[in-house]
N, C-alpha and C positions, 0 to 999 in steps of 0.2 A: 391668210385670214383664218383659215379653217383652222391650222395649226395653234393660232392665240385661243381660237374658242376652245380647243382639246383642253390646250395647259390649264382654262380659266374656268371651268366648268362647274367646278365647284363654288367661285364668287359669282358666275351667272345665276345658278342656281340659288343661291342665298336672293340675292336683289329680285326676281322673281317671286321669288316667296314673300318676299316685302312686299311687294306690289298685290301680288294675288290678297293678301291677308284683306285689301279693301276694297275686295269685287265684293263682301257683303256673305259671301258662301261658307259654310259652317267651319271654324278652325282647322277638326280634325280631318276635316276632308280634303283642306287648304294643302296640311301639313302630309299626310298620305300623297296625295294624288300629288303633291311636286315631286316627292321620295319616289315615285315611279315613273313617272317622267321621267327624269334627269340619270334615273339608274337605267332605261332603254336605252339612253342618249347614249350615255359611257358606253353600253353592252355596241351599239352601232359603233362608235371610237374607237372600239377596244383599250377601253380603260376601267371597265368593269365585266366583273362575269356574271353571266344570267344567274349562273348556282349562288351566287351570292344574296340573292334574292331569301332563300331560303334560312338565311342564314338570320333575318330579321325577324321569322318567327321565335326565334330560340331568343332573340335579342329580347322581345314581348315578354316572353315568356319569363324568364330568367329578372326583367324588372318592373313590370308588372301583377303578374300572376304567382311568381316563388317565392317573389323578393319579402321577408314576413315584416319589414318595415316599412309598408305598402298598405299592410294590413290597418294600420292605425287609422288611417287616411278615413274610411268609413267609418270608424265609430266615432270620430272627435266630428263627424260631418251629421252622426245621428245623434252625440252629444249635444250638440251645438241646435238643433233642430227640435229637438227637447227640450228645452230651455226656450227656447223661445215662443214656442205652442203651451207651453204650460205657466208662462205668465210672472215666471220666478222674478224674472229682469224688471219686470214691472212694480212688485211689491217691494224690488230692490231699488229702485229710481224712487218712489216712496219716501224711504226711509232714510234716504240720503239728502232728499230736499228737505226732512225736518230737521236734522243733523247739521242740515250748512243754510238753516234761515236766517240767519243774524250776519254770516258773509257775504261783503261786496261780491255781486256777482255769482251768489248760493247757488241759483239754479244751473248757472252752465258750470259752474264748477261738480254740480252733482251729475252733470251728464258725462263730462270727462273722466268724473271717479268710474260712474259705472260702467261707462265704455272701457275702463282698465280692467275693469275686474270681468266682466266680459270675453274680456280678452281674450284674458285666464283660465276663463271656464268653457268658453266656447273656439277659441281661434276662428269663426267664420265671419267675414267681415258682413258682406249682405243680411246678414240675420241682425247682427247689432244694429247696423243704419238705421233699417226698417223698421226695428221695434220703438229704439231712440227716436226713430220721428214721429211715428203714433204715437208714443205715450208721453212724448214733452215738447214738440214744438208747438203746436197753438196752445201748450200751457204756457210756455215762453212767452209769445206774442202776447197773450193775453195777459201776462203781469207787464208789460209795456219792454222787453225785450227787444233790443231791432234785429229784425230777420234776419239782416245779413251775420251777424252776430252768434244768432240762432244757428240755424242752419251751418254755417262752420265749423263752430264747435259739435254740434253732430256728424257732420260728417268726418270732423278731421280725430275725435275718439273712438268712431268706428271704424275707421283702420288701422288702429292700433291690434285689431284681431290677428293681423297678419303678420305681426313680428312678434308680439308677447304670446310666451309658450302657454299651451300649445297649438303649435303653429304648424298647417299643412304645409305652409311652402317651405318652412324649417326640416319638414320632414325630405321633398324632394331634393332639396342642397345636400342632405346627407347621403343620398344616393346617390346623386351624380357630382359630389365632387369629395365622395368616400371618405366622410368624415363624422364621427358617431354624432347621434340625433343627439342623444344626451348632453352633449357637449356643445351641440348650436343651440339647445332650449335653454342652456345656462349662459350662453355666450350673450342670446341675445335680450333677456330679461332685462339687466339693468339700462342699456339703451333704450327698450320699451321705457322703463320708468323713468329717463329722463323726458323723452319724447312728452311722457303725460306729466313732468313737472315743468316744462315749456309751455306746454296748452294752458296748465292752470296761472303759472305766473303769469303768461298773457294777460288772464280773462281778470286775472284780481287788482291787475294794474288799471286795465281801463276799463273797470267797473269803477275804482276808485279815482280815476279821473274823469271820465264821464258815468256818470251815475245813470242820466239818462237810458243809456244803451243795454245796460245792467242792473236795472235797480232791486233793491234786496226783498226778501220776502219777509212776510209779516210775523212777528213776533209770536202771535197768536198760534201760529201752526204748530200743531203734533199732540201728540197725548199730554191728557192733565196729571197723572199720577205717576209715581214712579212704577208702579206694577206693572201702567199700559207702555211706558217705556221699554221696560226688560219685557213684556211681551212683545211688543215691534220688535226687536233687536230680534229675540229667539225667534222670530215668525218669518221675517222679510230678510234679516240682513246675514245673521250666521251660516244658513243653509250653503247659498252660493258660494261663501267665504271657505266655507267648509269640504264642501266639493271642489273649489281652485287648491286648496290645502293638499287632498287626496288627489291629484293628477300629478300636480309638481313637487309633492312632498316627497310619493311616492319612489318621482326617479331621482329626487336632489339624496333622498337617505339609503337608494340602494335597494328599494323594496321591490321594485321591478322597474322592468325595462322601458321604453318610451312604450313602444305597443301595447306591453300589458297595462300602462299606464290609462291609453287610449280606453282598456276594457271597463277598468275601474269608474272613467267618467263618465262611456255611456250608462254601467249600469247606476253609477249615481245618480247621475239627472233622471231615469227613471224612478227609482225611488223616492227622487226630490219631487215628481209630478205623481206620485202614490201619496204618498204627506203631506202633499197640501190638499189632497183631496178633490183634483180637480179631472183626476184620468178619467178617459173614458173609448173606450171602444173605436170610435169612429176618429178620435184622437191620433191613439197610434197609429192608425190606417194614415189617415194624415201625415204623422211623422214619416212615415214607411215611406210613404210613396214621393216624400218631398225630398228624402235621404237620397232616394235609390236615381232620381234624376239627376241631382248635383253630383252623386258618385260614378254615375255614366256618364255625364257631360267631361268631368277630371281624366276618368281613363280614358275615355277617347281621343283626347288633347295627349295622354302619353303615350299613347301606340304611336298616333302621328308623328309626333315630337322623334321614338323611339328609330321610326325607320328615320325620320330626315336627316339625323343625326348617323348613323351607320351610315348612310349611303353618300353626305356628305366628307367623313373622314376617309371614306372608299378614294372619294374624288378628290383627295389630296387636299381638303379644306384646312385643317390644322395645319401643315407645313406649311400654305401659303400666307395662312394669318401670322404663324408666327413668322416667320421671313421677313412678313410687311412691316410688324412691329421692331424687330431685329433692326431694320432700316430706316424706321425714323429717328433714331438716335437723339430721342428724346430725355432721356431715361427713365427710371423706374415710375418714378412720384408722375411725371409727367403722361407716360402711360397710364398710367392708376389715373391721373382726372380726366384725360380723356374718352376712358370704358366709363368711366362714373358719368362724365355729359351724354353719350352715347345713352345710357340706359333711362337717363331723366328723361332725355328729348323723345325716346322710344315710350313712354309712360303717357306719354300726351296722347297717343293712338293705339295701344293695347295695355292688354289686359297681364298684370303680375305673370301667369301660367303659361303666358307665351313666353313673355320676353325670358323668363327662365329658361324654358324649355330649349327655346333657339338660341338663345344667347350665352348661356351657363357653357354646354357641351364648347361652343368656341372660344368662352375666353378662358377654358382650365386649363389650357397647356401653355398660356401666357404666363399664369402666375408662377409657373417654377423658373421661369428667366429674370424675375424682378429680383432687386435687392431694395430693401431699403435700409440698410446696413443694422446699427443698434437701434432702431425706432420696433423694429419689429424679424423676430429672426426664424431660422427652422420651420420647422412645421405651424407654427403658431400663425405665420404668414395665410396658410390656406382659410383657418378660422376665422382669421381677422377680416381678411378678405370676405369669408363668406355673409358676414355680418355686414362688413360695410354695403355690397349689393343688398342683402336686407332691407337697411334703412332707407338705401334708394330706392328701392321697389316701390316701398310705401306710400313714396309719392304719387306713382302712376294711379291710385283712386282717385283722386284728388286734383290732378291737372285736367284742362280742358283742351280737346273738346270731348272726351271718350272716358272722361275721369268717373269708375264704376261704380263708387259710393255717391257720383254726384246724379247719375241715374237712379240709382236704389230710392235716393231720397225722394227726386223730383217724381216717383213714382207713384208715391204714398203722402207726398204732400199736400198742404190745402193750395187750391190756385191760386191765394195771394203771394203765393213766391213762387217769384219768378226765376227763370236761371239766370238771369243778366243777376240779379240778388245773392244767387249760392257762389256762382264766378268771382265778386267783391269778396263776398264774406272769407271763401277759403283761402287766398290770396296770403293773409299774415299766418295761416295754418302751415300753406306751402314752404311759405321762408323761415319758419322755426323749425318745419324737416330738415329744410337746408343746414340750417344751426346746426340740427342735431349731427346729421350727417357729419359734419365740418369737424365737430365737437369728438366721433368715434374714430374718424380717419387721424386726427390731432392726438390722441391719445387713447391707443391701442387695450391698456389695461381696462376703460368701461368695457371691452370685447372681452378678454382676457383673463381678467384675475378670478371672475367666480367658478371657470370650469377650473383652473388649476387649484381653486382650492378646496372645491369641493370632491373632483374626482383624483387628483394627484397627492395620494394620501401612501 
């Protein structure tokens, strides 16, 4: 008996940590304090050494603290946190509803646009939800919207934050499975923008088949003159446009790097909250101190992550997964959907930054035994690969009962919606991820053809 626990120490330890994850107790303390557990255990086994302990600071160090594509990670977080204190998203949801009044379904289709563009400009999902429900669900409801309706489409274009660049979790794929950021923020672009032409073809089909649930907005809305038009446009809609231009312009033309890219959005969205005239002292205080929580909450999740990860491949974890996989003699593709169920069903009880974090480091030394012959070849595999975990990540805000956009919302919502109501509504959000999914794993090149044709020159 003792014997099987030595060899299995490392899958002990994994399933442990599954379980611990829903004692309630803080992540990265989850994720620490099993990483030293189980590294006593081995040092008692003699299957790990104590010195080795040490070895986990240098591991921190080295990719958290050195790593300079790590760096981005806080400004696209105080990007993102600008933007939404300073109200931009709001003059932009605006301009969009007078833009798409005369479309079946105008209003959730303006919420979807702006959750795209959003995206674009912020990659944080919680900040889009929350501002999307303040500033357009009981406008929804109150043009005779039905909630569930409502609330879907908000939540399901406010996570779109997390796959349309720029995207933090795009950033930590690139580090842990060594593959240029530049290259996953092009990779996974056009999948984002299918994702939000699935949302919109939804909403304009059954707007136009039931009118009721969608019905359009009035004619009457927006500026009378052409002047006040071109002023809306230059006031509400360019700025934002303009700053998603300068993040992703910057690294698709070669102007800088993903991180320097990061600098340029924080200092734009500053700027963009100096022009519109709305900063103000106690403001940035605000952004500062709402930055500097989310950006400790992240790295304390990768320290954790960082040792469970070393101290797991110590204890022979990759050799047994792969082994395992080796022996279901499955093949490739069937592999490949069975990590893809694994990460959905994992999305129903955490959070995107876990399941990377724990899941990512185990299944990378899967993907160099897969073949999938001419559907996808070489290196191109890791990318493709890394995208399609993307788009299934995406789901985990969104399923119940831990679905994190579905909390954002129901946080700031009015109490006539209920969750039993946001559960319905996301429900045909969830199954056009699946589409989409279905749609990048079926044909590799939406992953593929923009980084080779914009970076393989």
């Amino acid at each position: 008996m003792l014997d099987w626990i030595i060899d299995n120490l490392a899958i002990i330890m994994f399933v442990s940590l599954v379980g611990l994850l829903f004692s309630g107790f803080p992540v990265p303390l989850v994720l620490g304090g099993t990483a030293v557990l189980f590294g006593l255990l081995g040092y008692l086994f003699d299957v790990f050494s104590f010195i080795e302990f040490f070895n986990i600071a240098g591991r921190v160090w080295g990719t958290a603290c050195e790593n300079p594509i790590f760096v981005a990670i806080p400004l696209f977080i105080f990007m993102g946190t600008t933007l939404e204190r300073s109200r931009i998203a709001e003059d932009l949801l605006a301009a969009f509803q007078v833009l798409l009044r005369r479309v079946p379904g105008g209003l959730a289709v303006s919420i979807t646009a702006i959750g795209t563009i959003m995206a674009a400009a912020t990659g944080i999902v919680a900040a889009s939800v929350v501002l999307m429900t303040v500033l357009a669900f009981q406008n929804m409801v109150d043009r005779g919207y039905d909630k569930r309706l409502a609330g879907g489409a908000i939540c399901a274009s406010g996570t779109l934050g997390i796959l349309i660049p720029p995207s933090i979790m795009l950033v930590f794929f690139g580090d842990m499975m060594r593959l240029s950021v530049g290259h996953l923020f092009m990779g996974a672009l056009i999948p984002g923008l299918v994702l939000s032409a699935l949302f919109i073809a939804f909403i304009l089909i059954l707007a136009t088949l039931s009118p009721r649930m969608a019905p359009p907005l009035g004619a009457e809305m927006g500026p009378k003159s052409a002047s006040a038009w071109v002023r809306m446009l230059m006031r509400s809609f360019l700025p934002p446009v303009f700053l998603m231009f300068l993040v992703l312009g910057s690294i698709i033309f070669g102007w800088a790097t993903p991180t320097e890219a990061a600098g340029v959005g924080a200092a734009g969205a500053l700027f963009l909250m100096l022009t519109s005239g709305r900063i103000t002292w106690s403001m940035i205080k605000e952004v500062t101190r709402e930055s500097t929580l989310t950006i400790g909450m992240v790295f304390g999740i990768v320290i954790g992550a960082t040792a469970f990860a070393y101290i797991f491949r110590s204890l022979g974890g990759d050799d047994i997964i792969v082994s395992f996989v080796k022996g279901l003699d499955i093949g490739s593709w069937g592999v490949l959907f069975m990590l893809m169920a694994i990460i959905f069903l994992l999305g129903f009880f955490f959070e995107w930054l876990e399941i990377t974090l724990i899941m990512l480091p185990i299944m990378y030394p899967i993907i160099g035994i897969l073949d999938f012959g001419s559907h996808v070849t070489g290196q191109d595999v890791y990318l493709w690969f890394a995208i399609v975990i993307a788009v299934n990540l995406q789901t985990s805000f969104l399923t119940p009962p831990f679905g994190f956009s579905l909390f954002c919302m129901m946080g700031v919502a009015p109490k006539s919606l209920r969750m039993e109501d946001l559960y319905q509504g996301i429900i045909p959000f969830v199954a056009l991820q699946v589409v989409g999914l279905a749609l990048v794993m079926a044909f590799p090149a939406l992953a593929l053809w923009l980084p080779h044709a914009i970076f393989d020159k």
